[in-house]
N, C-alpha and C positions, 0 to 999 in steps of 0.2 A: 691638707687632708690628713686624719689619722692614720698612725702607722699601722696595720692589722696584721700581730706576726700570721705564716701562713700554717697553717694548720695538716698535720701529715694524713686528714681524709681527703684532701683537694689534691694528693698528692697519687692518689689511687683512682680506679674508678667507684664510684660510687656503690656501697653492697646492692642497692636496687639494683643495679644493671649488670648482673651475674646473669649469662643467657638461661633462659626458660627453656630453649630447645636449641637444638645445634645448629647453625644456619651455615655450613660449609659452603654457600652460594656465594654471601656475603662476604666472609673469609679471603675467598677468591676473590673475589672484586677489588678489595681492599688492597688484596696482593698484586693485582696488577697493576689498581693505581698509585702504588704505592715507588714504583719506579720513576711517576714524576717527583718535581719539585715540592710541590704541594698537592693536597688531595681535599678538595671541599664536600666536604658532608652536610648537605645542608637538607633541611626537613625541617616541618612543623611540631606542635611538640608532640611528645607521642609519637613519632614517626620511629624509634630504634635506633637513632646515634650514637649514642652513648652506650648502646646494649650491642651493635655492631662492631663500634671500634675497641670494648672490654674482651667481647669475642676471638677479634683478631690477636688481641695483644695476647692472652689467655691462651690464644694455639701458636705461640711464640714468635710473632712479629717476623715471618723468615727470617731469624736468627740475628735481627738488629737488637740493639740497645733501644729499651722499649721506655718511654718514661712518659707522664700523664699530670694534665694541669687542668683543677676544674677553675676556670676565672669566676668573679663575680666582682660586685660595684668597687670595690675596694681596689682590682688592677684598672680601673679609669687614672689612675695615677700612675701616671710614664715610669716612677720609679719603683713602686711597688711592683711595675708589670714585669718590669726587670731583672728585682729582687724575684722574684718567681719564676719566672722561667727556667734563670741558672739554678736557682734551687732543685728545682724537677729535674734538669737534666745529672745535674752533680747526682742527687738520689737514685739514676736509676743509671748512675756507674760511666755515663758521656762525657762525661768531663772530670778532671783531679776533683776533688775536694779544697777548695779553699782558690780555685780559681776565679780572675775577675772573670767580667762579662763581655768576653772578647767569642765572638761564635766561631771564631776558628779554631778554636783551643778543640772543637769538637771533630776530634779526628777516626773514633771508632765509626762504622757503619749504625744510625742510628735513628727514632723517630720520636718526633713528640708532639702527641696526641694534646691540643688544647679543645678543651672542652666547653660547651655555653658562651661561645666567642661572640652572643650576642647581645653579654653583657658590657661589652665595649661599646661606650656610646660617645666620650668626650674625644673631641679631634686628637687632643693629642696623645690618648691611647691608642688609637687608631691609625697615629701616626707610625708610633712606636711598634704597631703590631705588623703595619706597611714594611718597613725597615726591616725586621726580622723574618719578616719572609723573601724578602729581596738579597737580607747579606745573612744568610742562614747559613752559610759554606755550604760544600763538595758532598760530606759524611752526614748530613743533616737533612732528615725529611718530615715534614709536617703535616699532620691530619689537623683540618677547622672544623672542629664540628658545631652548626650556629643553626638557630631556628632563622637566619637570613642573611643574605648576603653581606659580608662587611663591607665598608666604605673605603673599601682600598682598591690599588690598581691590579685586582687582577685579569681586565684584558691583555696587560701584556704577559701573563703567566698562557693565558688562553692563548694569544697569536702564537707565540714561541713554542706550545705544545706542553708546557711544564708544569699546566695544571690540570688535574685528574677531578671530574666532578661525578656525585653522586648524591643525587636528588629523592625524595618521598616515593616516583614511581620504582626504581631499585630496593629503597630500606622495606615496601610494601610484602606482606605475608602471601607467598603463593599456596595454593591449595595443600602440597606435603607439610608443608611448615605450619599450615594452621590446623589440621588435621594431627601433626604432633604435639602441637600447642595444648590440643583439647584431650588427649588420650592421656597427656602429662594428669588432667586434673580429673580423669577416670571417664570422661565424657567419649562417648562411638556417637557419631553424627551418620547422618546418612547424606551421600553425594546432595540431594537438594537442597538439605540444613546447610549442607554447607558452601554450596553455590549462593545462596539467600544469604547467612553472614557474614560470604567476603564481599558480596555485591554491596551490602549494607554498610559494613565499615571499611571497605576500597584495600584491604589488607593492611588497616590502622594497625598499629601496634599495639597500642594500649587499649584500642575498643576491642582488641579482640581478647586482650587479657581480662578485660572490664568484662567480657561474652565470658569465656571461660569459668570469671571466679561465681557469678550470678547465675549461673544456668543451673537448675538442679537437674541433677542425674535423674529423679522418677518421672521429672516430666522436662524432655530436653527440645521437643518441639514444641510446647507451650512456652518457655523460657526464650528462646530462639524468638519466634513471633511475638515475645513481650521488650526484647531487648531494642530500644530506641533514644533516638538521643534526647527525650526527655526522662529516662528514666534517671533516679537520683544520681546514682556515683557517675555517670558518665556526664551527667548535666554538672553534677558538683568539679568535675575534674576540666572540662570545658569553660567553664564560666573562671576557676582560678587561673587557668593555665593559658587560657586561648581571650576569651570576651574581658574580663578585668585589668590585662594586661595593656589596654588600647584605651586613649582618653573617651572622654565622653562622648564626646561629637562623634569620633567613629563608632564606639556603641551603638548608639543611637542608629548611625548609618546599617548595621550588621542587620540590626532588630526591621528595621521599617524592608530593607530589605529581603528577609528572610521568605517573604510571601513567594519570593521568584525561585520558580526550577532551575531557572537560569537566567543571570542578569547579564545586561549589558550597561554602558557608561550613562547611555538616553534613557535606559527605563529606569533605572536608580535616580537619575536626575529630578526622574517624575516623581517618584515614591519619594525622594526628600527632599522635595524642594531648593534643589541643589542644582550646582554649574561645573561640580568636580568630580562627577561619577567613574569618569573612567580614568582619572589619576590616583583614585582612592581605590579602585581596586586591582589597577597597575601595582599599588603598593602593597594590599593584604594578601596579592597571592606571591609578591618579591619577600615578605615576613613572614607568609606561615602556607607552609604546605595544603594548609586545609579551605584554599583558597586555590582554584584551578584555571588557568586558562584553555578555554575549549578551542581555540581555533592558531591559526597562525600570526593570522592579524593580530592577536589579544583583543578582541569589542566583545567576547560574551565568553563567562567565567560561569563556574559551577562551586557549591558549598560546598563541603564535604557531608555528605546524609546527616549526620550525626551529628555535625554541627549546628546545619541549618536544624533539624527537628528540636536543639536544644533552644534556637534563636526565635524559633514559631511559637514554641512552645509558651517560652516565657511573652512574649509581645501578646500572643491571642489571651493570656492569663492575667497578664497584669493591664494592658489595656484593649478590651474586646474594639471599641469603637476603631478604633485606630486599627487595629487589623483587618476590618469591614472597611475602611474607608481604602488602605493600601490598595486590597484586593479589587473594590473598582478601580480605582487609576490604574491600574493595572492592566484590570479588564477593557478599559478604553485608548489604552497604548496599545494594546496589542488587536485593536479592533480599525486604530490608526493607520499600522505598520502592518495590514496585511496577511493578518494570522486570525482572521474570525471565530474558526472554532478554540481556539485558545480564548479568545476573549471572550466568548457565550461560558467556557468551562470558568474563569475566573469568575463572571458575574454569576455565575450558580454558586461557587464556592463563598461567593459575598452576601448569600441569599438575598439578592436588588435582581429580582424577578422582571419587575418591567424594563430594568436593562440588558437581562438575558433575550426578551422579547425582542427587543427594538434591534440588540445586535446579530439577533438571527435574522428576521428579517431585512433588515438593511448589508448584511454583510454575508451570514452564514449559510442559509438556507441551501443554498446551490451546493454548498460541502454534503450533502445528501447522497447525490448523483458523483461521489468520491469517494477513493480508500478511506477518508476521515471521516466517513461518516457514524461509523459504530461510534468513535471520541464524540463525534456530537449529540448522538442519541443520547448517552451516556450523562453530558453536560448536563443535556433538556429535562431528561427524567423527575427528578426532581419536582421541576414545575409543571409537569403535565401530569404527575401524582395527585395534581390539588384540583384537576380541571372539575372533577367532577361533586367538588366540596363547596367549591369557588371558583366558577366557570366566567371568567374574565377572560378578557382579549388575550391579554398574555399568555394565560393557562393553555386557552384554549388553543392558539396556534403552536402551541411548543406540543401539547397533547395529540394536532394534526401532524406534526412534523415526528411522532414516535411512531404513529399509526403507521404513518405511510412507509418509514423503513421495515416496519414488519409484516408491510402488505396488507393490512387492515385495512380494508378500503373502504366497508360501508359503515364502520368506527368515525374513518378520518372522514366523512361524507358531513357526517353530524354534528362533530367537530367544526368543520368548513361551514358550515349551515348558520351553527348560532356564532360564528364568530364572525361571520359577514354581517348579522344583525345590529354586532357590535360597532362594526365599522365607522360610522357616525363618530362615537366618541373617542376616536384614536387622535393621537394631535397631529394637526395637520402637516408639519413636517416628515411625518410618519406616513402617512392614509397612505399614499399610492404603491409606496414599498410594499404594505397589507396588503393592499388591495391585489399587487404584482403577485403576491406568494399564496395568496388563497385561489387565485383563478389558477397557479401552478397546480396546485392540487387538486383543486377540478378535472384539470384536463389530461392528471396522474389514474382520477375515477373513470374519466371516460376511455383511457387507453385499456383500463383495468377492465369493464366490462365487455371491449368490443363495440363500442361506440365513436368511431372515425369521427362521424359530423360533427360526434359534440366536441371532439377532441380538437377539430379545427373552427369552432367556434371558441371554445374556450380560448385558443391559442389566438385568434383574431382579438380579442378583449383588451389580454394582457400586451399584445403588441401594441395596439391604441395605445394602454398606457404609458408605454416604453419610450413611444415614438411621437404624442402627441398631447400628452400633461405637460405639466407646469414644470423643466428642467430634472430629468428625474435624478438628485446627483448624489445617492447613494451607494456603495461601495459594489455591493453585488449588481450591479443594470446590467451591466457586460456579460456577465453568468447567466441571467436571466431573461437576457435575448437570447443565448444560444439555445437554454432550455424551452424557449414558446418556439422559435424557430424548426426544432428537430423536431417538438409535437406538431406545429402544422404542417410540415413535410409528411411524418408521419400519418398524419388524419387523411391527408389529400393522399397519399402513397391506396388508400385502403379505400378512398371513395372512391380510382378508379383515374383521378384528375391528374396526369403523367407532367403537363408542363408546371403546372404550380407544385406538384410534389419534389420534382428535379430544382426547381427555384430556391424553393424553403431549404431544401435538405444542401442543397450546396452552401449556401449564403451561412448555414446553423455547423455546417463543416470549415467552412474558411475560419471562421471568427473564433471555433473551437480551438483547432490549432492554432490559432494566433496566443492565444488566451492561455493555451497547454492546459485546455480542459479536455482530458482524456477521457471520459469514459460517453459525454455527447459525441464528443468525435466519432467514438469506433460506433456509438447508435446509430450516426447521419451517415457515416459511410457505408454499414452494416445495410441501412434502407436504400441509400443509390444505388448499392450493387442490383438488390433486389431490384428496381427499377430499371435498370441495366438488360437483368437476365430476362425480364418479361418482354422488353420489347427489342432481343435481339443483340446486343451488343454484350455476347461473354465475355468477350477476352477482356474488356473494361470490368465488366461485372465478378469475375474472377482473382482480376487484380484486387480491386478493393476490398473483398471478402477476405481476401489472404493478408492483405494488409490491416484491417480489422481484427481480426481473428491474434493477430501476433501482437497488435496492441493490446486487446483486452486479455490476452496470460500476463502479462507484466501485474497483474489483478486479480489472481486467484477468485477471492471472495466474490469480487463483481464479474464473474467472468457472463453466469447464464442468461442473467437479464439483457446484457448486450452484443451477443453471440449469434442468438438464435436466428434471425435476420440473415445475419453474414450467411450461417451454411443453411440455412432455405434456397438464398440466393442461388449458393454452388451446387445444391439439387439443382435448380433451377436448369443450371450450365450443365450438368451434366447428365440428366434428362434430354437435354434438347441434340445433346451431341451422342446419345442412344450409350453412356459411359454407366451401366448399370450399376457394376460394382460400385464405384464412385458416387455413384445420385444416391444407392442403401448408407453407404458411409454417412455422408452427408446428412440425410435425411435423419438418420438416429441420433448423430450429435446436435442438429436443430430440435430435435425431440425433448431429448436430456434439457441444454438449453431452454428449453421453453415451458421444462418444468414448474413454472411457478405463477401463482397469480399479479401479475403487475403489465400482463399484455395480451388479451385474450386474441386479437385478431392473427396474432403472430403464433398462437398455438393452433389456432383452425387454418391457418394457409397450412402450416407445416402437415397437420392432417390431410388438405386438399392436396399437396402435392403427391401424398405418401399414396394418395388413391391414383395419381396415375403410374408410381412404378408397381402397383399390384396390378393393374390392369397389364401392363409388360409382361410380369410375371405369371399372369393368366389365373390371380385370384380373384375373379372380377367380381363373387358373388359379397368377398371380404370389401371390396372398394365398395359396390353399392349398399352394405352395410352401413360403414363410416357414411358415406355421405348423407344416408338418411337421419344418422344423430347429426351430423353438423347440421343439417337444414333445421333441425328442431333446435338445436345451440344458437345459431343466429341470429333466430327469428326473434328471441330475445330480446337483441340489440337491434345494432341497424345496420351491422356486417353484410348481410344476404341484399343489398343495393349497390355495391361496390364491385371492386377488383376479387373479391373474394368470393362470392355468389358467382359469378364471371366462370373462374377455376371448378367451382363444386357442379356445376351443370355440366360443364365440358366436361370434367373426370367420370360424372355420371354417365353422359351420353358415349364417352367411351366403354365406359363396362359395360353398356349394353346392346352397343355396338359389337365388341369383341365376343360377346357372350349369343349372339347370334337374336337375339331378342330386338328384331328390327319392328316390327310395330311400334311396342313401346315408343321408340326415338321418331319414328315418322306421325305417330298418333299424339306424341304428346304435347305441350306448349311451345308456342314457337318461340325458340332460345335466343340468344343475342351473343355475338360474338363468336370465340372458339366452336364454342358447340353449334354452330352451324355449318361447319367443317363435317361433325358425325353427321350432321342430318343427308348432308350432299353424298358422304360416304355412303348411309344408309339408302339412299336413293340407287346412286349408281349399283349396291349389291343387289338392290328388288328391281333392276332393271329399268329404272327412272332417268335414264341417262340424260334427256332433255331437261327437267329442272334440277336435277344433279349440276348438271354446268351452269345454267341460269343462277345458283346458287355461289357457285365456285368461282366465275370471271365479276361476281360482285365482290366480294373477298376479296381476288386475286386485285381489282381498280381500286380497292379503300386502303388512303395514302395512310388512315389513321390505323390499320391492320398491325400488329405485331409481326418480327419476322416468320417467328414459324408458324403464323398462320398464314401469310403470302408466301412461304416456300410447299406448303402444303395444299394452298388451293391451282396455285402450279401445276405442282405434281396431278394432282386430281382431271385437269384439265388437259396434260398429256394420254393421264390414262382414259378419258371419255375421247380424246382423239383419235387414241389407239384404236378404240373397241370400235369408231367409226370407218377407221383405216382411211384415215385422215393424217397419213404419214408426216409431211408436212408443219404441220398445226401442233404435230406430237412433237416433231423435233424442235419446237419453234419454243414450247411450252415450257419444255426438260431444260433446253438452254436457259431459259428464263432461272428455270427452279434451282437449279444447278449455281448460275452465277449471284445469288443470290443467295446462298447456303454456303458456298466454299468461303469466303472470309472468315466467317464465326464457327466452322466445321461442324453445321447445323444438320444431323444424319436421321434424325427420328421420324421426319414426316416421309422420308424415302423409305421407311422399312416397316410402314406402318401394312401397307396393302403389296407384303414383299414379293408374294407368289404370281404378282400382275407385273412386274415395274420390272425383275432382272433381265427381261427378253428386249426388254427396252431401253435398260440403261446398257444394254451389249451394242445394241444395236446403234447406240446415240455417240459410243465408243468408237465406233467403225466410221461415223458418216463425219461427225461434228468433230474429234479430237480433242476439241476444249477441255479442259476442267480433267485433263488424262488422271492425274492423279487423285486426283477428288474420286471418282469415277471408279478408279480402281480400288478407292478405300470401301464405299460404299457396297461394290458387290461383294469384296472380302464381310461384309457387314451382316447382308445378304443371305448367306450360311445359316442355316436355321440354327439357334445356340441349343443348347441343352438347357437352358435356364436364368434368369442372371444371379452369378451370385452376389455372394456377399451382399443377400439380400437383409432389412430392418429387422431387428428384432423384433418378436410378436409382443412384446412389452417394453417401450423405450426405458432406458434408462433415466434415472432424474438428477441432476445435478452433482447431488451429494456423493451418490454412488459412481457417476463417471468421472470424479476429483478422488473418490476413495481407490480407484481405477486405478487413476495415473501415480497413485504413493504405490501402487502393490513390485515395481519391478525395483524399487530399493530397497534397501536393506530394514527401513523402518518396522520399529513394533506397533501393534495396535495403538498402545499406549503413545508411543508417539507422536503416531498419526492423530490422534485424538489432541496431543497438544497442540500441534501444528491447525489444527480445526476448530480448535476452542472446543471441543465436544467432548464426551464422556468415553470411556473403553468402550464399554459395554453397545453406546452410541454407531460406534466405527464399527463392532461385533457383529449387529444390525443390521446395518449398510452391507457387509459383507454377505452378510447370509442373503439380500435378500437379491446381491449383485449375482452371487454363486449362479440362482435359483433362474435369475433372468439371461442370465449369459450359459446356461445348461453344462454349468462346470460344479466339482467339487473340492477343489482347492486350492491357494495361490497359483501353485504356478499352472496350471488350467486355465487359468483366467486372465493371467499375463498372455498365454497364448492365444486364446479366443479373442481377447482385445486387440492382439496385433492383429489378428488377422479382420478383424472387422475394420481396424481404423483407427477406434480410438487410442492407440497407444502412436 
């Protein structure tokens, strides 16, 4: 090798790396590891090494003998390396002058900084460079500063403790340092400019000096949002320093790669048709900082922004095909491994539309009914932009699948309509997938209007398919049975049908959880409870409400669509157990909740229930209001056949029972179920005592009765025993009604005719003893209240404003609250006003009070 004498700039640090801003952090760091043996500075380029360890030497190396070596190809020669070394340290006063190169001769306290140490690349500089950190003597401390680990032994510097390392996450610009960085070049950023450019170049060193020298001060936010790693000087300085430095073949690897957010060993493998992905980037993030490993394991790594945008940039530029081809493989690895809306959002980014199609149907669609669904809306757009240009299959279900997250239902109806026409020409690997996610949306329209039957017809369809086509062995089946499952639960929950509703809705809850499909989960357990509370069994119904309810906040966003259920339910339960306060609570957060179009029968229960605690409350003219617009709302659909029709005559026949308007209830059509309970009521008050009970011991025998209507035709049948002084038959009755109501703490049918029953329930106290405590709760019950409070608000709250509710007891600003919501100030401003207005408050903390005291908080 030529002899290259050494040059007295290699002897310095280089004038580039005079610090731009003070980094006393760094300094410090330096200085503590500077008590080891060695100290490895290692980062990719651009990272600050040489600008760190100029810093350190510059605020005087705590008082060692400071001397500095920049290597390059020429010490690959053991003797050259030599000649060097001593030369640096003789210069900067560590050894005599004219001394050999004996490293003990260095007896001052002392350090020396080699710099670019990863220009050593022949073994036996490497050797050589081994040796001199090994017999460096006592007085001697060395900074490596090297864009990668050298090939020497420093684990045993590592086990022994006598190596000091500092990596790219330390040399990184924190917010004061880049914030000085940019004031140096006259530049005021503002806190998000500049959250946004450290996020962007990760607190590069040079991207942010590359930010600094390019941004123009008249316009620092348009600069700011122009600055990417395709922009030239940062692309030009990446391609000489980072991408040129690697042969070919890894090029090539960088570029084909670049499509990925984030890669692992197996998805590079695919994009390059390769078997060494994850050795090869084993290697580029052990070489250059700007290669990250994200996890522990090291299997998925990240580019540095800046990088990758310079590596996309060029591959999408110099060969588009080839970046469109990446982007599917891509899209079908990650459609392989589990990640569906990733691979719909890939095959958008590839614009291969009928691949977008095929992997939402076959894979994605269910991500709907999930936190991921706004990312998939997102993906689909695109293609459902064109539905109406070029209304193909594809189009057209990506177009139903926008509609339906934004509730567009008689959009997505249409949608659904001509793309079933289509149906025919889908390939037949495909059809039944289609077929599976167009009947979903169906019987997303039926739940939408208030049509139960169609909802459980639909959901019958798609189960044939599930259960009885040709192997259905697409990725989403498993998702899509629990989705037709919780709809025909649901459908039969509202026509009234309790054992096939309890079947669907458990069977659509097991598989959920199994699946750790959370948001069907808390729907199906949201409707058990509900089916729970209607015939009797609170404390089950209670439970699962609450356990629903605490899984769907883990879900802000999706909280109201699958909520609303749950506290109907705990009205329900607390209704039946006379807990007033509790049932208004309830009842206004199912209200909120059921804000929105995507479940009409679930907004008219919550109305029917709301009509029996105003009957409580003795508003009974307001309950027969509502019920006359429900009966007009139903009639609609096909709601008013069901469980629900069921509820609006009995809530009715109550108010007009309590409202003394006993004609009405005795003249008018003869009811079915509950409300034949008012009629027997209305009977026994017009002194009909004899089909008053004829009425009441038919209830009381019907095995299929709900509980609290067999606690309440009980009761009834005590009290026509009583009026007969049929003592006897009364106590025989009360017992019945009593042991019967005390498991579930079922009090409302006992306090319904309370001015008749306390002489009775004293009396049943004294003879029978039974149920003493029960007994005792009820007459304490008994007490005529003053009212109940914490009754609904006359205008439920909607969603948006019971989530703007729950920000007001933090410290949050509008503005924030508005980031947190995706929405605008002025948006949240809105909300506010019009929460103020509903909650009869005029300022935050008004409202933080009112809410507590109602519940919602």
């Amino acid at each position: 090798m030529t002899w290259t004498p050494l040059t007295s700039a290699r002897l310095a640090p280089p004038p580039c790396a005079a610090p731009v801003v003070a980094r006393p952090r760094l300094s410090r760091l330096l200085s503590r590891s500077a008590a080891a043996a060695v100290t490895l500075l290692s980062a990719g380029a651009g990272c600050g090494k040489t600008l760190a360890a100029a810093g350190w030497l510059a605020g005087g190396a705590d008082g060692r003998c400071a001397a500095w070596l920049t290597l390059d190809e020429t010490d690959n020669d053991p003797a050259t390396f030599w000649y060097d070394v001593l030369l640096a340290l003789q210069v900067a006063d560590a050894v005599p002058a004219g001394s050999q190169l004996g490293l003990g001769a260095v007896t001052r306290p002392s350090v020396l900084v080699l710099d670019d140490v990863h220009e050593l690349r022949e073994p036996a500089a490497l050797d050589a460079l081994g040796r001199l950190v090994e017999h460096r003597g006592p007085a001697l401390r060395l900074v490596l500063a090297t864009r990668a680990d050298p090939a020497i032994r420093l684990h045993r510097l590592r086990v022994s403790g006598r190596l000091a390392e500092i990596r790219a996450d330390a040399l990184a610009f924190d917010a004061a340092e880049a914030r000085q960085l940019f004031a140096r070049h006259g530049l005021r950023l503002t806190t998000p400019q500049l959250r946004a450019l450290l996020e962007r170049t990760q607190g590069w060193a040079v991207g942010l000096r590359l930010a600094a020298m390019s941004v123009d001060p008249a316009d620092v936010g348009g600069g700011i949002a122009g600055f990417t790693g395709d922009q030239p000087p940062v692309a030009d300085y990446l391609a000489a320093e980072v991408l040129d430095r690697h042969p070919p073949e890894v090029q090539e690897f960088l570029l084909r790669t670049s499509v990925a957010e984030r890669i692992s060993g197996a998805l590079a493998d695919t994009l390059t048709d390769g078997t060494r992905g994850r050795h090869t980037l084993e290697r580029l993030a052990g070489d250059d900082g700007l290669v990250v490993a994200l996890d522990r394991r090291r299997e998925w790594y990240r580019y540095h922004p800046l990088l990758r945008q310079m590596l996309h940039h060029r591959l999408s530029t110099d060969n588009p095909p080839l970046a469109a081809e990446m982007e599917r493989r891509q899209a079908i690895w990650y459609g392989q491994h589990g990640a569906p809306v990733e691979a719909v959002r890939r095959a958008s980014v590839a614009r291969d539309w009928d691949l977008v199609a095929r992997l939402l149907v076959d894979a994605a669609l269910p991500r709907l009914l999930s936190p991921e669904a706004p990312a998939l809306v997102a993906a689909v757009q695109p293609v459902a932009e064109q539905a109406l240009r070029d209304p193909s299959m594809a189009r057209l279900i990506c177009s139903a699948a926008v509609r339906f997250h934004r509730h567009e239902y008689a959009a997505m109806d249409r949608d659904v309509g001509d793309a079933r026409r289509r149906l025919g020409s889908v390939p037949a690997d495909l059809r039944v997938s289609a077929d599976v996610a167009l009947t979903v949306f169906e019987a997303a329209a039926a739940r939408a209007r208030g049509r139960p039957s169609d909802l459980v017809g639909a959901g019958a369809h798609a189960l044939a398919l599930l259960e009885h086509a040709a192997a259905p062995d697409f990725a989403a089946a498993p998702e899509y049975r629990v989705i037709v499952l919780n709809g025909l639960g649901i459908g039969h929950l509202w026509c009234g049908h309790r054992q096939e509703a309890n079947e669907y809705l458990l069977a659509a809850a097991g598989e959920a959880e199994r699946l750790d499909f959370e948001l069907p989960y808390v729907s199906a357990l949201s409707h058990l409870a509900v089916a729970d509370a209607v015939h009797g069994e609170l404390d089950t119904a209670a439970e699962r409400a609450r356990h629903a309810v605490a899984l769907a906040e883990r879900h802000p966003p999706a909280l109201p669509a699958n909520t609303s259920a749950a506290y109907l339910s705990l009205a329900l339960v607390h209704l039946q157990r006379a807990e007033w306060r509790d049932a208004g609570r309830a009842i206004a957060l199912a209200a909120a909740a059921s804000d929105d179009e995507s479940d009409r029968s679930a907004r008219l229960a919550v109305a029917a229930i709301q009509m029996r605690l105003l009957v409580e409350e003795g508003h009974t003219g307001q309950a027969l209001a509502i019920g006359a617009r429900l009966r007009e709302q139903m009639l609609a659909g096909d709601a008013y056949t069901g469980l629900l029709a069921g509820w609006v005559v009995a809530a009715e026949a109550e108010a007009l029972v309590a409202a003394g308007r006993l004609p009405a209830v005795l003249d008018g059509p003869a009811p079915g179920g509950r409300a034949q309970l008012c009629v027997a009521r209305a009977r026994l008050v017009a002194g009909q005592s004899g089909q008053a009970e004829t009425m009441a011991r038919a209830l009381a025998g019907d095995p299929a009765a709900d509980l609290e209507t067999s606690v309440e035709a009980r009761v009834l049948l005590a009290l026509i025993a009583e009026h007969r002084r049929h003592d006897h038959a009364a106590v025989e009755a009360l017992t019945e009604a009593l042991a019967l109501a005390e498991p579930e703490h079922v009090r409302r049918p006992f306090l319904i005719l309370r001015d008749r029953l306390g002489a009775l329930l004293r009396r049943q106290q004294q003879l029978v003893g039974g149920s003493a405590d029960f007994v005792e709760d009820l007459l304490a019950h008994l007490v005529p209240p003053d009212g109940p409070a914490g009754s609904p608000l006359a205008e439920p709250l909607t969603d948006r404003e019971l989530i703007v509710l729950r920000y007001l007891p933090t410290l949050r600003s509008n503005s924030e609250i508005g980031e947190d919501l995706f929405v605008t100030v002025n948006t949240v401003k809105a909300h506010l006003k019009s929460l103020y207005r509903k909650l009869g408050v005029a300022n935050r903390r008004d409202a933080v009070r009112r809410g507590r005291a109602l519940g919602f908080l």
